[in-house]
PLY file of the C-alpha trace (Angstrom):
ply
format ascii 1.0
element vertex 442
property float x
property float y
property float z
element edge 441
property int vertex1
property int vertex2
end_header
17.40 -4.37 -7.31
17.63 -1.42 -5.56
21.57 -0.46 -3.73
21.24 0.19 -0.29
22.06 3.13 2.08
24.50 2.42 4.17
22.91 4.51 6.55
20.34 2.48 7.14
20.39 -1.02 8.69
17.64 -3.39 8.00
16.82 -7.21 9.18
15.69 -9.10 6.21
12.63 -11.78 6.07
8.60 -11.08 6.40
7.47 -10.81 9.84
10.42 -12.41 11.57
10.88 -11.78 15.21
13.56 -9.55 15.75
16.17 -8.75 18.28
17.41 -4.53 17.68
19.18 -2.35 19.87
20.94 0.89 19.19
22.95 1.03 22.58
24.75 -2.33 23.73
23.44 -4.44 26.30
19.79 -2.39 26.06
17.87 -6.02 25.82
17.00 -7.24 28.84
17.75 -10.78 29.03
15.63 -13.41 29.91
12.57 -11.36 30.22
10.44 -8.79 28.70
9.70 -6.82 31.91
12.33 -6.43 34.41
11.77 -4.01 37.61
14.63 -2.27 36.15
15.51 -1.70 32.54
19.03 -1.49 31.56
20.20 2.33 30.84
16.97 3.51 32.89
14.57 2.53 29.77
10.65 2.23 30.16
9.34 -1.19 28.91
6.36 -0.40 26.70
4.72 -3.89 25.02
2.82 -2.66 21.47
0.44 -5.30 20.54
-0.71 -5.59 17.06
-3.64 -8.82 17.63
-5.32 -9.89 20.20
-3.25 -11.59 23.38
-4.86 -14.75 22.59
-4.43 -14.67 18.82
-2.74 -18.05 17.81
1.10 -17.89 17.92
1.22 -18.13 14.05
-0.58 -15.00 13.67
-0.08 -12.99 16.88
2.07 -9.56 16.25
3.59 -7.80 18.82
6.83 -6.15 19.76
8.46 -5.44 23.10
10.04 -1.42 23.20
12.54 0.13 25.74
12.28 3.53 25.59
13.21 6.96 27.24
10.07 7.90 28.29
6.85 6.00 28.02
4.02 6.96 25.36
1.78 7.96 28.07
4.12 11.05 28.89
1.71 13.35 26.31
-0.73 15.74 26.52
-4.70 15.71 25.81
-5.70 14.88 22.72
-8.06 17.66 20.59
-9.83 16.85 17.49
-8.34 18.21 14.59
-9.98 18.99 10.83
-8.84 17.40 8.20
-11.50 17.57 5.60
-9.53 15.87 2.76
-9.41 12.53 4.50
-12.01 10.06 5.01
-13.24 7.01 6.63
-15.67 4.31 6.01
-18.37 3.97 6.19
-19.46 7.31 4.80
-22.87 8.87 5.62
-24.46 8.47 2.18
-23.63 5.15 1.12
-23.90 5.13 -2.36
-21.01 3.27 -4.28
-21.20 4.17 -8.41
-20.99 1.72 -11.01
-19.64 3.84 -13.31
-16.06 3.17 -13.98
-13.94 6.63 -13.17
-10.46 7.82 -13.68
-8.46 10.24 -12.41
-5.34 12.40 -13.09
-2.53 12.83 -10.94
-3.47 15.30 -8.39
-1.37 18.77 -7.24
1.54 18.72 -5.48
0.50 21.00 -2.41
2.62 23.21 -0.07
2.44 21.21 3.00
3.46 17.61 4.04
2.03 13.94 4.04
-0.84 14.54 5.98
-1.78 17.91 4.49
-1.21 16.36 0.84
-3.32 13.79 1.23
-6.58 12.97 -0.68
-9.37 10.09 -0.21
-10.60 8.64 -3.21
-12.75 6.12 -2.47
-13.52 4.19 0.53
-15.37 0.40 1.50
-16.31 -1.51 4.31
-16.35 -0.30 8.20
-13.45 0.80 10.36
-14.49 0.38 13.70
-15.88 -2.78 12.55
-12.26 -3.76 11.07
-13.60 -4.53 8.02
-12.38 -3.10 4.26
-10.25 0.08 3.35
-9.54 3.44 2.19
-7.70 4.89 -0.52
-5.85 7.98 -0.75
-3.34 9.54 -2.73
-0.80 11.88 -1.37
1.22 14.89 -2.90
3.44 16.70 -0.60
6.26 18.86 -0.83
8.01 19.15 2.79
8.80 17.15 5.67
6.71 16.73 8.81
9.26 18.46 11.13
7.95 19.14 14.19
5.06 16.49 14.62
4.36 12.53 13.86
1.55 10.31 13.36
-0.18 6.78 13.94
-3.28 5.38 12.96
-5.56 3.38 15.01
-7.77 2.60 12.05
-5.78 0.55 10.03
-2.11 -0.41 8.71
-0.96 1.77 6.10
0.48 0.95 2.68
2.59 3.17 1.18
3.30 3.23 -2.80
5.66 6.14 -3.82
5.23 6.94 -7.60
7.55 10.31 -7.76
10.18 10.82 -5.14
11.90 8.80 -2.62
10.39 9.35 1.23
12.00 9.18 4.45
9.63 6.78 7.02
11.16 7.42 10.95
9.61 5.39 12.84
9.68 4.20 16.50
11.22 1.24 15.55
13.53 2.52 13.06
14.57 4.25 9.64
13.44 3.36 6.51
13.98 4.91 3.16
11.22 3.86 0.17
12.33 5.16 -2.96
9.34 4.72 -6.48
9.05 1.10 -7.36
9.43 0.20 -3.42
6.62 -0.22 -0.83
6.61 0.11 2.59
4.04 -1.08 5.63
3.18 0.88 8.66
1.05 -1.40 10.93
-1.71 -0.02 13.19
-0.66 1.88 15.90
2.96 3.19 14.58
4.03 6.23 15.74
6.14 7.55 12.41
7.50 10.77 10.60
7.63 10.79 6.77
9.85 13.36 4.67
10.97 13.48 1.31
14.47 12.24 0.82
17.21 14.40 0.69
17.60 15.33 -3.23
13.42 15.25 -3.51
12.24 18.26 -2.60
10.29 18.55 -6.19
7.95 17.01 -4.32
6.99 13.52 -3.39
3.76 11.56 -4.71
2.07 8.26 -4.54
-1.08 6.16 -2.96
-1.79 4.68 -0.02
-4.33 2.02 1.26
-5.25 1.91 4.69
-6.16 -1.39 6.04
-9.29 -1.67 8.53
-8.96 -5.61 8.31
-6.73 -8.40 9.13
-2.80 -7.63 8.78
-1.11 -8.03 5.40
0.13 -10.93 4.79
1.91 -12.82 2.50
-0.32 -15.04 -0.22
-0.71 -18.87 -0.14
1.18 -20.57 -3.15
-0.61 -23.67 -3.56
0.80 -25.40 -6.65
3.00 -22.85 -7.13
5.14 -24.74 -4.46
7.98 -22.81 -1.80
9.42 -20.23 -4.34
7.88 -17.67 -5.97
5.99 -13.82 -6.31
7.38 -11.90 -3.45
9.77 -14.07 -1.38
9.85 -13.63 2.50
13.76 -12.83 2.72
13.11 -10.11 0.44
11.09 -7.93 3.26
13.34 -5.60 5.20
12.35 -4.50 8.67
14.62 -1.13 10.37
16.64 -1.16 13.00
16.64 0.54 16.12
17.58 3.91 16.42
16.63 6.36 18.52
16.09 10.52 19.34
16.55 11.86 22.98
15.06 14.95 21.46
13.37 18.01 24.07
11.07 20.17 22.26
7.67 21.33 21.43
6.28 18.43 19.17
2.72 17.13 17.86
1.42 13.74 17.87
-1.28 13.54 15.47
-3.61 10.21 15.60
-6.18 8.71 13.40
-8.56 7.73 15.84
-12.10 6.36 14.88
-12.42 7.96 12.18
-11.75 11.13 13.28
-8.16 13.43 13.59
-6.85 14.40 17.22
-3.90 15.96 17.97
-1.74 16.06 21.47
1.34 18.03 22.30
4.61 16.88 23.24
7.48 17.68 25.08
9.70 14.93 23.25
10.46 13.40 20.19
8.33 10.21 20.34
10.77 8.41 18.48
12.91 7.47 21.58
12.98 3.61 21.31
16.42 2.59 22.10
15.86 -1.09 21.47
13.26 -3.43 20.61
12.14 -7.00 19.80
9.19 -8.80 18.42
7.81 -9.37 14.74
5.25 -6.29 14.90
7.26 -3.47 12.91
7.48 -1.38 9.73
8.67 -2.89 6.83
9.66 -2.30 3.26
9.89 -4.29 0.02
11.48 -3.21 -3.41
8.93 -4.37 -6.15
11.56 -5.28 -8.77
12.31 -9.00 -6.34
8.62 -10.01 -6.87
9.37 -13.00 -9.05
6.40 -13.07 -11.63
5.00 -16.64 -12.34
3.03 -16.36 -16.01
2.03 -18.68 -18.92
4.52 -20.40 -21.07
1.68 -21.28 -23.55
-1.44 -19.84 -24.55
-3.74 -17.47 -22.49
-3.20 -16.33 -19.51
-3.64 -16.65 -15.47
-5.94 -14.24 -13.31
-4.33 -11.48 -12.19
-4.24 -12.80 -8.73
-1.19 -14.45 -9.54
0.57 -11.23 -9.22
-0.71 -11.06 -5.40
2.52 -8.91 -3.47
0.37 -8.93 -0.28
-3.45 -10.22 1.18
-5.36 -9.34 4.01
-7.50 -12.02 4.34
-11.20 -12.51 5.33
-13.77 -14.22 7.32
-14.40 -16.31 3.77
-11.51 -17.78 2.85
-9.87 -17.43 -0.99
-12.03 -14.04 -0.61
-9.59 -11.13 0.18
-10.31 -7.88 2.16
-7.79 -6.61 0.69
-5.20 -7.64 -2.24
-2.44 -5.52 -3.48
-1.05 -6.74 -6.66
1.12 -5.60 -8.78
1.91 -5.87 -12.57
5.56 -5.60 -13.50
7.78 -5.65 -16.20
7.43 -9.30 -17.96
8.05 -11.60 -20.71
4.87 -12.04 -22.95
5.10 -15.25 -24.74
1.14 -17.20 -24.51
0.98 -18.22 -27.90
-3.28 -17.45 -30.22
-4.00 -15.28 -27.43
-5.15 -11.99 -26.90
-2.49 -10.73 -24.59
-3.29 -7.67 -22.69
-6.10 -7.91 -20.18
-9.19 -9.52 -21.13
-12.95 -7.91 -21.18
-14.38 -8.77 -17.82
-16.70 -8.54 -14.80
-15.52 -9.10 -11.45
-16.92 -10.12 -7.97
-14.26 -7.89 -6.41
-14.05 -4.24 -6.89
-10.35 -2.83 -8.65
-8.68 0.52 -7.54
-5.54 0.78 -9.87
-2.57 3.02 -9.93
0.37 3.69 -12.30
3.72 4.05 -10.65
5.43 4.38 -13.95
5.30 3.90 -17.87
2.36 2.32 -19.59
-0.24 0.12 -18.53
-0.74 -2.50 -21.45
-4.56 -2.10 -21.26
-4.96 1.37 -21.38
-2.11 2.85 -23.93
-3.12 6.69 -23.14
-5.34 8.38 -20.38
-3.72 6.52 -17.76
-1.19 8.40 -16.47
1.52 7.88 -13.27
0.53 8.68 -10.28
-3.37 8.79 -12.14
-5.80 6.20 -10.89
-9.25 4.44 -11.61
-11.46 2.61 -10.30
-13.82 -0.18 -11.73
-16.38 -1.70 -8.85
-17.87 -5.16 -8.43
-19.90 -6.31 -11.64
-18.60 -3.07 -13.51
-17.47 -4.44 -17.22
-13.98 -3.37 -18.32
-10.89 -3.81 -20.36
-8.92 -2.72 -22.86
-9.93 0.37 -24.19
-10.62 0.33 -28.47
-7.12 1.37 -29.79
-4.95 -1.60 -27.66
-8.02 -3.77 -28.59
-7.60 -3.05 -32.01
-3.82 -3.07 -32.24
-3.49 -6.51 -30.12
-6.36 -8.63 -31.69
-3.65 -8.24 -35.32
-0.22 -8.14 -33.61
2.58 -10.05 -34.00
2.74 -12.82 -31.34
6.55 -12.94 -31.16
8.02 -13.42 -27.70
8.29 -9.58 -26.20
9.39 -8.43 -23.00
7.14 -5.56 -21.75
9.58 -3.62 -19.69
7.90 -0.12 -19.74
5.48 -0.70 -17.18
4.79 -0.92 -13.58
1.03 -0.79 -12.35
-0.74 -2.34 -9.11
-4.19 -2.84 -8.01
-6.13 -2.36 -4.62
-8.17 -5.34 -5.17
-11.12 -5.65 -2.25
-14.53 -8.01 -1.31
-16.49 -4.58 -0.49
-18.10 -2.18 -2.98
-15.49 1.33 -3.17
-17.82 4.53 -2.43
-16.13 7.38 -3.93
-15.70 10.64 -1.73
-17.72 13.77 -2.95
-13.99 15.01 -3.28
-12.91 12.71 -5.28
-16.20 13.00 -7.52
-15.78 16.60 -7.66
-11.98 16.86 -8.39
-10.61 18.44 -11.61
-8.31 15.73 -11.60
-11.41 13.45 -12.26
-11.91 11.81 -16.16
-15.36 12.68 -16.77
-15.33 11.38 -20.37
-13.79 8.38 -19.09
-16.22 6.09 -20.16
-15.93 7.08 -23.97
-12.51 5.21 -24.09
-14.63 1.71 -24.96
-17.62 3.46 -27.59
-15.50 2.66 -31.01
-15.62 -1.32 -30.20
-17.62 -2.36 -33.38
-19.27 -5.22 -33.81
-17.02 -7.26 -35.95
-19.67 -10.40 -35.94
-19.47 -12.57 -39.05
-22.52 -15.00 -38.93
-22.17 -15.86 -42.50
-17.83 -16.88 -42.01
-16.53 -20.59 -40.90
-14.76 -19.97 -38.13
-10.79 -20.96 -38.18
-10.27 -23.67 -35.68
-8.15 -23.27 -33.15
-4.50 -24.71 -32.85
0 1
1 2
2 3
3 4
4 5
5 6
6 7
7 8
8 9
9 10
10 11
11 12
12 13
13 14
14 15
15 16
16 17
17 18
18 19
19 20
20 21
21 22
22 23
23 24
24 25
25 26
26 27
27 28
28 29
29 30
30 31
31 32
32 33
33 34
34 35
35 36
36 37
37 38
38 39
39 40
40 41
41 42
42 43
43 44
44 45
45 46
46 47
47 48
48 49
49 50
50 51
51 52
52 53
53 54
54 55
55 56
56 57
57 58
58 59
59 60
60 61
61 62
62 63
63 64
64 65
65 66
66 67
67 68
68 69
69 70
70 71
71 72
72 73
73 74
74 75
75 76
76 77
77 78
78 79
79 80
80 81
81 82
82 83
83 84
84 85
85 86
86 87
87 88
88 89
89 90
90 91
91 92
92 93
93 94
94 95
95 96
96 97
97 98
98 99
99 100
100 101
101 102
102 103
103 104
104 105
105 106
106 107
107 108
108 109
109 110
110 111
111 112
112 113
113 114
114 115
115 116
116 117
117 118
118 119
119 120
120 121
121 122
122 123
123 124
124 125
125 126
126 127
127 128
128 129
129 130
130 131
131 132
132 133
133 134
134 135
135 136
136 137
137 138
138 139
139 140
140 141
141 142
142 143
143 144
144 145
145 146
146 147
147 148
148 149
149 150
150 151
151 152
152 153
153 154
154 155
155 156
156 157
157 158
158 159
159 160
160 161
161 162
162 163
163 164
164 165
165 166
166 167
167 168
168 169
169 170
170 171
171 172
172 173
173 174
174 175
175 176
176 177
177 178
178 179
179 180
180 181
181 182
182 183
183 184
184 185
185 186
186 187
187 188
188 189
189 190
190 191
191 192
192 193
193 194
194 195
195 196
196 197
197 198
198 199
199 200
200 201
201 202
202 203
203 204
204 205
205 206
206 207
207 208
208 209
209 210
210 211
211 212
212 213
213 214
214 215
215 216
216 217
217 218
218 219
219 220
220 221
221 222
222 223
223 224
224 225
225 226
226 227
227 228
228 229
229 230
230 231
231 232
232 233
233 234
234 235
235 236
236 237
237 238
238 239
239 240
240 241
241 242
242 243
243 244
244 245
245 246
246 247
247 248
248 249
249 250
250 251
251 252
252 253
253 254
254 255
255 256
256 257
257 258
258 259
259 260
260 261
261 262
262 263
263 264
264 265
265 266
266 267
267 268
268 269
269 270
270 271
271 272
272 273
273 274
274 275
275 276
276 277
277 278
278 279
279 280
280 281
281 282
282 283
283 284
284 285
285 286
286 287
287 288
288 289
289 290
290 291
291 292
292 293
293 294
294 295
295 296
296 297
297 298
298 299
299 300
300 301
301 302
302 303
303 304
304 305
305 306
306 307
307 308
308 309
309 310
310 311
311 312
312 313
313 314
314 315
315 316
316 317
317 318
318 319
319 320
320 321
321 322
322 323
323 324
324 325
325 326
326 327
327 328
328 329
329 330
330 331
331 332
332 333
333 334
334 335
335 336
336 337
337 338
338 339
339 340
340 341
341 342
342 343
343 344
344 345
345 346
346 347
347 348
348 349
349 350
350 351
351 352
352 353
353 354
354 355
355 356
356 357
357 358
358 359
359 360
360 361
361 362
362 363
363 364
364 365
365 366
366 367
367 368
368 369
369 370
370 371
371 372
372 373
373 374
374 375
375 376
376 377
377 378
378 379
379 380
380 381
381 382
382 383
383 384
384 385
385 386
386 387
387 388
388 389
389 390
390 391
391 392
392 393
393 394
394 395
395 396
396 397
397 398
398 399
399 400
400 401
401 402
402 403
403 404
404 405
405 406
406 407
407 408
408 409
409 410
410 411
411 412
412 413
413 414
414 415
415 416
416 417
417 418
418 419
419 420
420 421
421 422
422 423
423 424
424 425
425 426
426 427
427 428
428 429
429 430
430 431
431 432
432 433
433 434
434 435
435 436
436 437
437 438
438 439
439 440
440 441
C-alpha cells in the first residue's frame, strides 16, 4: 500500500455520505438550503440520479460555494477530433482481434493527449462506453472540465496525476484509480516530479454509476473492500482570472469562459464525489485446487444493467497472485465470450501474452472473437512445473462490456496499431493423438 500525502486529506469508505468543510462552521446546520449561507456561500445541490431514485442508489451532494456555476459565459463548440462518442456514424464493430502500442506522449495536456479507441453502446441513451487512452505532458492551467456523458475512470500507467476537483484534491499515482462522476467540474496535472510525461486509459461510463460487485458466496470480505475507497476533502480557490470551462456535452466539445476558478467549493456534503482506490488493497480470491475461476472474480468495479448478472460495464483487474491450481493449465484459457474485452497493461507482463503486449499498449477482443494465450506461453505452460509460484510481475485490467466495441477510424489507422496481431496464435499445431490412451485424470 501506497504512503499518503500529507497534503491531502481524504474520507475513507465507497460512497459514504460525507460531511467536508475547509472553513469552520461553513455547514449549515439543520438544513441544506438556508436563506443565508454562512460566510456569504451560494448553495448549489449537484445531483448524480434521478430525485426519485431509491435512497440506496440515489447520489447527490450538497456544495457551498463562492459563486454559483451559473456565473459563466456562453458555451461555443469546440473541435476535438481525437475524441469520440457512441454511437458512431458507421456502425461497424470488427471481429478481428487488434492490438495496439503505447501511443506518443504529445505536447499538450489531458484533453489534448487524449485518444478514442473504441467505442459501444449510446450516450444520450445512457447506455455502454468509450475508451480512450491519454498521453500528456503539462498541466491544464488555465481551464477545467466535466462531462455530461458519462463518469470517468481514470487508470494511470506512467506518472502520478494531480485530479482538483470541486470537491477536493486527489493525487492517483500508477497502480491507483480514480472516479470522476458525471458532471464534475475537475483539473488534472501531472504530479510534481512527472513532468516526463503522464500516460494511461480511461473509460467513460454512459450507464449506471460504478459500483461495487455483489459477493454472493464469497460472503462480507473480499476483492476491493469499501473502507479502502478514499473520497477528498474540501478545499477551495477564491481565484479571479481569465479561465475556460470545457464540457463534454452530447457528444460534442463546448467551451465557456470564466472569470473565476470554478473550483470555489468551500464545503460540501453528500455521497456524490470523486474518489480514488490504490489497486494493491484489492484482495484477490483464487483456486486452492485445480483450475481456475472466471475472470469476473477479479471484478474492482460494475456498472450494472437492465439484465441483471449482465454488466454494462466491468473493470477488472489482474494483479500480482499466488498460482497454486494443481493438473491445470494455468494462464488464461482458449475462449469465446458473450461480452466484448478491452485490456490494458499498467505494468510488467501479462501471463497470456509473454511479448507484444506492452504497458500502457492495449487490445481488444469483441463478443464471440476466440482468444488466448498466444503459441510460445501455450507451449511453455502446457510442460511447466506446477510448483506453487507467486506471479508478482504483473498488473493488467480489463474493460469488460454487454455491447459490441466499434473501433474509431483513428484508432484503426494509428501506427501504434498491431497489424500482424493476429499471427501471434498461427504456430498452435495440432498435437491430436487418436491412436494414444489418454492418462486419466487425478
Amino acid at each position: 500500500m501506497r504512503e499518503r500525502n500529507a497534503e491531502c486529506h481524504y474520507h475513507a469508505g465507497f460512497r459514504n455520505h460525507v460531511s467536508s468543510e475547509a472553513l469552520p462552521g461553513a455547514l449549515p446546520q439543520g438544513q441544506n438550503s438556508p436563506q443565508q449561507c454562512p460566510y456569504g456561500l451560494y448553495a448549489e445541490q449537484l445531483s448524480g440520479s434521478a430525485f426519485t431514485a431509491p435512497r440506496s442508489h440515489n447520489l447527490r451532494s450538497w456544495l457551498y460555494r463562492i459563486r454559483p456555476s451559473v456565473v459563466q459565459g456562453a458555451y461555443q463548440p469546440m473541435e476535438m477530433p481525437q475524441v469520440a462518442t457512441a454511437p458512431l456514424a458507421e456502425r461497424m464493430p470488427d471481429p478481428n482481434p487488434m492490438r495496439w502500442d503505447p501511443i506518443a506522449f504529445c505536447a499538450g495536456d489531458f484533453l489534448e493527449g487524449l485518444i478514442t479507441l473504441a467505442v459501444n453502446g449510446d450516450a444520450q441513451a445512457q447506455q455502454g462506453c468509450a475508451t480512450h487512452l491519454y498521453a500528456f505532458s503539462r498541466g491544464m492551467q488555465q481551464r477545467f472540465f466535466y462531462n455530461a456523458d458519462g463518469e470517468l475512470l481514470i487508470v494511470p500507467q506512467q506518472g502520478a496525476i494531480e485530479v482538483r476537483s470541486e470537491l477536493g484534491l486527489l493525487e492517483v499515482a500508477s497502480g491507483e484509480i480514480v472516479v470522476i462522476p458525471r458532471g464534475i467540474k475537475f483539473q488534472l496535472n501531472p504530479l510534481a516530479g512527472h513532468a516526463e510525461g503522464c500516460r494511461g486509459y480511461v473509460a467513460e461510463n454512459y450507464g449506471a454509476p460504478l459500483e461495487l460487485p455483489s459477493l454472493g458466496p464469497i460472503g462480507s470480505n473480499g476483492l476491493a473492500n469499501p473502507r479502502d475507497f478514499l473520497a477528498p476533502s474540501a478545499r477551495f480557490e477564491d481565484e479571479a482570472g481569465d479561465f475556460t470551462l470545457v464540457a463534454k456535452f452530447g457528444g460534442r466539445f463546448w467551451r465557456a469562459s470564466l472569470d473565476h476558478s470554478p473550483l470555489d467549493v468551500v464545503a460540501w456534503h453528500g455521497n456524490y464525489a470523486p474518489y480514488k482506490y490504490d489497486l494493491a488493497t484489492f484482495n484477490t480470491i483464487n483456486t486452492v485446487s485445480f483450475d481456475h475461476p472466471d475472470p469476473s472474480i477479479f471484478t474492482v468495479l460494475t456498472s450494472p444493467s437492465d439484465t441483471a448478472g449482465v454488466a454494462n460495464l466491468d473493470f477488472v483487474i489482474f494483479p500480482p497472485r499466488w498460482m497454486v491450481a494443481e493438473n491445470t493449465f494455468r494462464p488464461p484459457y482458449f475462449h469465446r465470450n458473450l461480452m466484448s474485452e478491452l485490456m490494458g497493461l499498467i505494468h510488467g507482463e501479462y501471463d497470456a501474452k509473454r511479448e507484444g503486449f506492452r504497458p500502457g499498449g492495449a487490445s481488444l477482443h469483441n463478443a464471440m472473437t476466440p482468444h488466448g494465450p498466444d503459441t510460445a506461453t501455450f507451449e511453455a505452460a502446457s510442460q511447466a512445473e506446477l510448483a506453487p509460484r507467486y506471479q508478482g510481475n504483473t498488473l493488467a485490467f480489463m474493460f469488460e462490456s454487454r455491447y459490441l466495441f466499434q473501433s474509431t477510424p483513428q484508432a484503426l489507422s494509428s501506427s501504434a496499431r498491431q497489424r500482424d496481431y493476429g499471427s501471434v496464435w498461427q504456430g498452435l499445431a495440432s498435437h491430436f493423438t487418436p491412436h494414444t490412451t489418454p492418462q486419466s485424470t487425478p
